[in-house]
C-alpha positions in Angstrom: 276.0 201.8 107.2 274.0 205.3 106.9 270.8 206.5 105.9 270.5 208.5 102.9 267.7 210.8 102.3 266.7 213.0 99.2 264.0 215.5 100.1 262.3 218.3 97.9 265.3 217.6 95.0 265.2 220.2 92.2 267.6 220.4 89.3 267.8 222.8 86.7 270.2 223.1 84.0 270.4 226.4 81.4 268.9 229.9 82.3 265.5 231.5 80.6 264.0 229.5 77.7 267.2 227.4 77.4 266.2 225.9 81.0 265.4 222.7 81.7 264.5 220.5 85.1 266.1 217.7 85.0 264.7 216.8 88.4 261.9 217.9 89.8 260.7 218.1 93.9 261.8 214.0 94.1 262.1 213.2 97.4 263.1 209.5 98.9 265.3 207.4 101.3 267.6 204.6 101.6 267.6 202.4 104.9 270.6 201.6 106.6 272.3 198.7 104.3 269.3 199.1 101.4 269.9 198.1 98.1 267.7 200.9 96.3 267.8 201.0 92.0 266.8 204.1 90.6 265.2 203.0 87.2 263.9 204.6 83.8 264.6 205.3 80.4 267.2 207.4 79.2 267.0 211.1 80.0 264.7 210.6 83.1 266.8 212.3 85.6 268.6 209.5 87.6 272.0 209.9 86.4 271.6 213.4 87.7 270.0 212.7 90.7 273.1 210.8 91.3 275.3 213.0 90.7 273.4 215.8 93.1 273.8 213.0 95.6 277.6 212.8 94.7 278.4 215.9 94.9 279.4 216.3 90.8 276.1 218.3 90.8 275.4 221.8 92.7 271.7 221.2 94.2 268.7 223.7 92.5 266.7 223.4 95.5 266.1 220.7 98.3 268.5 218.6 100.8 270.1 215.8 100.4 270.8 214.1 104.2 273.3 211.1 105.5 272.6 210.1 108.2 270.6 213.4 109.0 273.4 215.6 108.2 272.6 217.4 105.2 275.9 217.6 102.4 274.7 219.8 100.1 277.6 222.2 100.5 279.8 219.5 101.1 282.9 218.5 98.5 282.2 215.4 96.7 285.4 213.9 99.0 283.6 214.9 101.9 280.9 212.7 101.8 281.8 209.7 103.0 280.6 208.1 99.4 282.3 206.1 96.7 281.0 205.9 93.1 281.1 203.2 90.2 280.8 205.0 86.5 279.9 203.5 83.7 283.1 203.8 81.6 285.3 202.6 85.1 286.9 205.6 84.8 290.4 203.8 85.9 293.6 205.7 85.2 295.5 204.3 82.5 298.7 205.0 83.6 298.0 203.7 86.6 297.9 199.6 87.5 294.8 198.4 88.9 296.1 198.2 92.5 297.6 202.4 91.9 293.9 202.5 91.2 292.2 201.6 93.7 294.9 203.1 96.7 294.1 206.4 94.3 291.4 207.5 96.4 292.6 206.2 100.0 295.6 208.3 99.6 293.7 211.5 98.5 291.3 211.6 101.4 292.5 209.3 104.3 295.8 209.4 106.6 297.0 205.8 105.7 300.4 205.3 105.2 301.2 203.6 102.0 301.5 199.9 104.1 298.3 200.4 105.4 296.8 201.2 101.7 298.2 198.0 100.7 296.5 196.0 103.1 293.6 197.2 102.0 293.7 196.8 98.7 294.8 193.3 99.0 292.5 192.2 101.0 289.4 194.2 98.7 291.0 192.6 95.9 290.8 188.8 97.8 287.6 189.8 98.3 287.3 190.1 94.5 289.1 187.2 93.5 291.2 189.8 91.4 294.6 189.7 93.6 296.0 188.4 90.0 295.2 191.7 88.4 296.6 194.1 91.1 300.0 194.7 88.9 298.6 195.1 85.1 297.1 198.5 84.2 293.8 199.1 82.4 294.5 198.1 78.8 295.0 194.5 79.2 292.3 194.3 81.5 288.7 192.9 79.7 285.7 195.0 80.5 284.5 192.6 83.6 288.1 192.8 84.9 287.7 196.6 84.6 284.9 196.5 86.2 285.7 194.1 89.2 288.9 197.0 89.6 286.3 200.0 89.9 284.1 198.3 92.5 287.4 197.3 94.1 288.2 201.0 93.9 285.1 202.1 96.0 284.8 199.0 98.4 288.3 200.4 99.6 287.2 203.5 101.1 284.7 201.3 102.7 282.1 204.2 102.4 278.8 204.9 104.3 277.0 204.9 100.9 277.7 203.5 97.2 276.5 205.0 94.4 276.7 203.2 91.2 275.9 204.7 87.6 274.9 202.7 85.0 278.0 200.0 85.8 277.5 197.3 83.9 275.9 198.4 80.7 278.8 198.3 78.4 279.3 194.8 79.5 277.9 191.8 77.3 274.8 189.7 78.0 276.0 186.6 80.1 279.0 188.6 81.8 276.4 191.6 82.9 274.2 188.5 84.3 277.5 187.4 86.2 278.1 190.7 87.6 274.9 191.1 88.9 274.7 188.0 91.0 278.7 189.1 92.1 277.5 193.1 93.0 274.1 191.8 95.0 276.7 189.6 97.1 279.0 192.0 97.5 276.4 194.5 99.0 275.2 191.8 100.8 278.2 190.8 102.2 279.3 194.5 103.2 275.7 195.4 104.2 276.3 199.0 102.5 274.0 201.1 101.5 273.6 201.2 97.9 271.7 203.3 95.4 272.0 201.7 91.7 271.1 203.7 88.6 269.8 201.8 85.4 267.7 202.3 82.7 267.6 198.2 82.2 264.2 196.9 84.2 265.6 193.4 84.7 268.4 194.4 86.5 266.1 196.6 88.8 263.7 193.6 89.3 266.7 191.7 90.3 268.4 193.4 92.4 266.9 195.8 93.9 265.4 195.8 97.7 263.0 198.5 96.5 263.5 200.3 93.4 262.2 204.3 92.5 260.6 204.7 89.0 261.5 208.3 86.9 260.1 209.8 84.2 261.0 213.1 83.1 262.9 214.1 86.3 259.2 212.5 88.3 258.8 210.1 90.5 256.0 207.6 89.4 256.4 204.6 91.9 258.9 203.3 94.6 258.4 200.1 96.1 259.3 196.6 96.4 259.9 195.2 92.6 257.0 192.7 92.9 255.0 195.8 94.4 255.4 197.7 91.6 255.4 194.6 88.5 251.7 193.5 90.4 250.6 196.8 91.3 251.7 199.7 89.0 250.4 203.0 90.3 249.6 204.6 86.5 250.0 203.5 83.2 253.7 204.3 82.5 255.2 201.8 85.4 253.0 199.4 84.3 253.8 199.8 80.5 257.8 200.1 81.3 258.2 197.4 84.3 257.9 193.5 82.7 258.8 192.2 79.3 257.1 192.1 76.5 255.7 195.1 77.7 252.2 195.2 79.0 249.0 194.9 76.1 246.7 198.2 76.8 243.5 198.7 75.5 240.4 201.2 75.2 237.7 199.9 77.1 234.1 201.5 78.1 232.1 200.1 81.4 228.0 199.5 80.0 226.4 198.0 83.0 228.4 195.0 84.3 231.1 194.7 80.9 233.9 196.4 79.8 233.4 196.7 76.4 236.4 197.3 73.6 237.1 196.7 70.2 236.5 193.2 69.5 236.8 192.6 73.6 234.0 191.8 76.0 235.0 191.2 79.9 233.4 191.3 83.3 233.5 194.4 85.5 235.9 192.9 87.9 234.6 193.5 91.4 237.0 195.4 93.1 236.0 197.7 90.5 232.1 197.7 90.9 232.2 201.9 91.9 233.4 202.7 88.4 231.0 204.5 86.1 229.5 203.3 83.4 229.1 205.0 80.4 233.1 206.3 80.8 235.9 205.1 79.2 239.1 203.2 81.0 242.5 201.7 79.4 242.3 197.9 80.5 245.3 196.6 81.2 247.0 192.8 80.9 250.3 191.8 80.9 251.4 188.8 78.5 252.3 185.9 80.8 248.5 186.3 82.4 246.8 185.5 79.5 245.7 182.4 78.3 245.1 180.7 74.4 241.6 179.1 74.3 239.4 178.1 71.5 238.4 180.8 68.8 234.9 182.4 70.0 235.5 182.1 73.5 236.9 184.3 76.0 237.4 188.0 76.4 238.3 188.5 72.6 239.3 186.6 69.0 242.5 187.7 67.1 244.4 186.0 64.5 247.9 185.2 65.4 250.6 186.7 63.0 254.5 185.9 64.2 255.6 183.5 66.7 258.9 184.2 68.5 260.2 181.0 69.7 262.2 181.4 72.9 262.7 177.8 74.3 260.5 177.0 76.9 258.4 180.1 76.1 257.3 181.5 73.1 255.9 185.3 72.3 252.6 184.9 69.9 251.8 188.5 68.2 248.1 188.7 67.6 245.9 191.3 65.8 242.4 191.6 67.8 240.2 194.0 65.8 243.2 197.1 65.1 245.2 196.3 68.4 248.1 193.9 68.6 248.0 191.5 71.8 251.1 189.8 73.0 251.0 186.5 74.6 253.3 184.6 76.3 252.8 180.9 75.6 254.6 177.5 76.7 257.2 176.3 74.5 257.0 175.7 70.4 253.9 174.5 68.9 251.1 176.0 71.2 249.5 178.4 68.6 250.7 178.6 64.8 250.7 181.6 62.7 247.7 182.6 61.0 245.5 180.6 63.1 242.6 182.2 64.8 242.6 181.4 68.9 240.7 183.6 71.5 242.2 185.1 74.5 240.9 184.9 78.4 242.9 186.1 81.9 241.7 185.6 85.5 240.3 188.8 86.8 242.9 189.3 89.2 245.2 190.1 86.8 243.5 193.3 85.1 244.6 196.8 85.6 242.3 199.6 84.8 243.8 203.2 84.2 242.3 206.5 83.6 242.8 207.1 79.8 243.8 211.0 80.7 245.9 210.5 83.6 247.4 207.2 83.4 246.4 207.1 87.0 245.4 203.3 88.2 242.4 203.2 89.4 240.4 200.1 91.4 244.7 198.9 91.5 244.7 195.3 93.5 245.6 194.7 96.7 246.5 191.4 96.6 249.9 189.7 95.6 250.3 186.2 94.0 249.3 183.6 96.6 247.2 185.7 98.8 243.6 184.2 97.3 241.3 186.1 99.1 237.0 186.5 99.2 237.4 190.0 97.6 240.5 188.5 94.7 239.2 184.9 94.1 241.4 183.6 91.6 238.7 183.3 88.5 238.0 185.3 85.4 235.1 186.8 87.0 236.6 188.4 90.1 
């Protein structure tokens, strides 16, 4: 097990008004045996900070540490790391178990015996001793994949990186893998750093996970941290689905006022001024459907998605659309008019310029207390 730790990173890519930073002054750390998920949407600078981390990178500026020893200057076989890529990136000439011994024989003294013992027992480990004689081409893509993560187990590193591995997969055999990789690293107790731009696959799996955007760290913290207690607008917008509802909002004495919405200051958010404007905050699952004329707001439901034992209802309140997460079929119909409520706990104010949270909770689900009673009016 090691400790990696990422401190001050800078990457730029192109020279004068070609350049770009792809990662800018992110610094962060991975216990000893952490499973850390760097998360965001496409283009935010985690691939790349992978790869700095790697070694398929040169570093702009900053250090990158294992186990206090900084690699910067260090060849990517030098490391002590092993990588999964999205593609596998198996050779196809080569049978899965050529594969796997690939990197053993480039960078350790094994003789070829002792390479097969461990790739046998990686592969039992697996369950894909079957596959160790066929070659890439007649392996599906979860076989492929199970050969790549045999591929870095086998070098039994200090740290795994993994990029993006199971996004070409299909829906129920990336659901599979997951539960099969979180085993695996909690089996080998290695640490791990996980890139994906898929939030449900950060929630989980992840031990903590680090939220980018634009090469910037906005949040890193335990996924229930960060899914209850979003530090601006763009975690809170990007981690749940459906997406959080926002809304404009104004504070006149004790309301916050909207289009079409009236609700209590809550009180953890009493030093607020009034007279200024604030985005308000509620995720779908915390509200709930009451009669038409009650509650924080009126709309008039348009679609219904029916999802089994949850359906999403689309309403239009004033010019906003709301989304609400409602028990199974039947609980609201299109085109009927229903009004909206959620316990106060559940609101998250932002500063309409920043994004920044402000008055964030600092409570959890479960932990009640005099300051978070669980009501609508805080």
């Amino acid at each position: 097990m090691a400790r990696l730790e990422i401190d001050g990173l800078r990457k730029t890519f192109g020279r004068g008004e070609d350049r770009i930073e792809a990662v800018s002054d992110l610094s962060l750390s991975a216990a000893d045996g952490e499973f850390l998920v760097l998360v965001g949407p496409s283009g935010c600078g985690k691939s790349t900070t992978l790869n700095c981390v790697a070694g398929l990178e040169s570093v702009t500026d900053g250090e990158i540490r294992i186990d206090g020893e900084v690699v910067n200057d260090r060849r990517p076989e030098d490391r002590d790391i092993a990588m999964v890529f999205q593609n596998y990136a198996l050779y196809p000439h080569m049978t899965a178990a050529e594969n796997m011994a690939f990197g053993l024989k480039m960078t350790t003294g094994l003789s070829a015996a002792e390479r097969r013992d461990r790739v046998e027992s990686t592969a039992e480990l697996l369950d894909i001793g079957e596959l160790l004689e066929k070659k890439p081409r007649s392996l599906s893509g979860g076989q492929k994949q199970r050969v790549a993560l045999g591929r870095a187990i086998v070098r039994d590193p200090a740290v795994f990186l993994m990029d993006e591995p199971l996004s070409n997969l299909d829906a129920s055999l990336r659901s599979t893998m997951r539960t099969e990789i979180q085993q695996l690293q909690d089996d080998l107790g290695v640490t791990t750093v996980y890139v994906t731009h898929d939030q449900t696959e950060a929630m989980t799996m992840a031990d903590r996970i680090a939220i980018l955007r634009e090469g910037e760290l906005q949040q890193i913290g335990e996924p229930l941290d960060c899914y209850y207690r979003p530090k601006n607008e763009f975690v809170a917008g990007f981690i749940g689905e459906p997406a959080m509802n926002t809304v404009r909002v104004t504070r006149r004495g004790d309301t916050l006022v909207g289009d079409a919405l009236e609700y209590p200051v809550p009180r953890r958010a009493d030093g607020l001024p009034s007279g200024e404007p604030f985005t308000l905050g509620i995720r779908p699952e915390a509200i709930e459907i009451v009669e038409a004329g009650t509650g924080a707001a009126t709309g008039t439901v348009e679609v219904v998605e029916p999802l089994g034992e949850t359906s999403h209802a689309y309403l239009t309140v004033a010019d906003a659309t709301v989304t609400v997460t409602t028990d199974g079929p039947g609980a609201v119909e299109e085109g009927e008019r229903v009004g909206i409520d959620f316990p106060a706990q559940r609101v998250h104010l932002f500063d309409p310029d920043t994004g920044a949270a402000v008055a964030r909770r600092e409570s959890l689900p479960g932990e009640v207390t005099e300051e978070y009673p669980a009501s609508r009016h805080d």
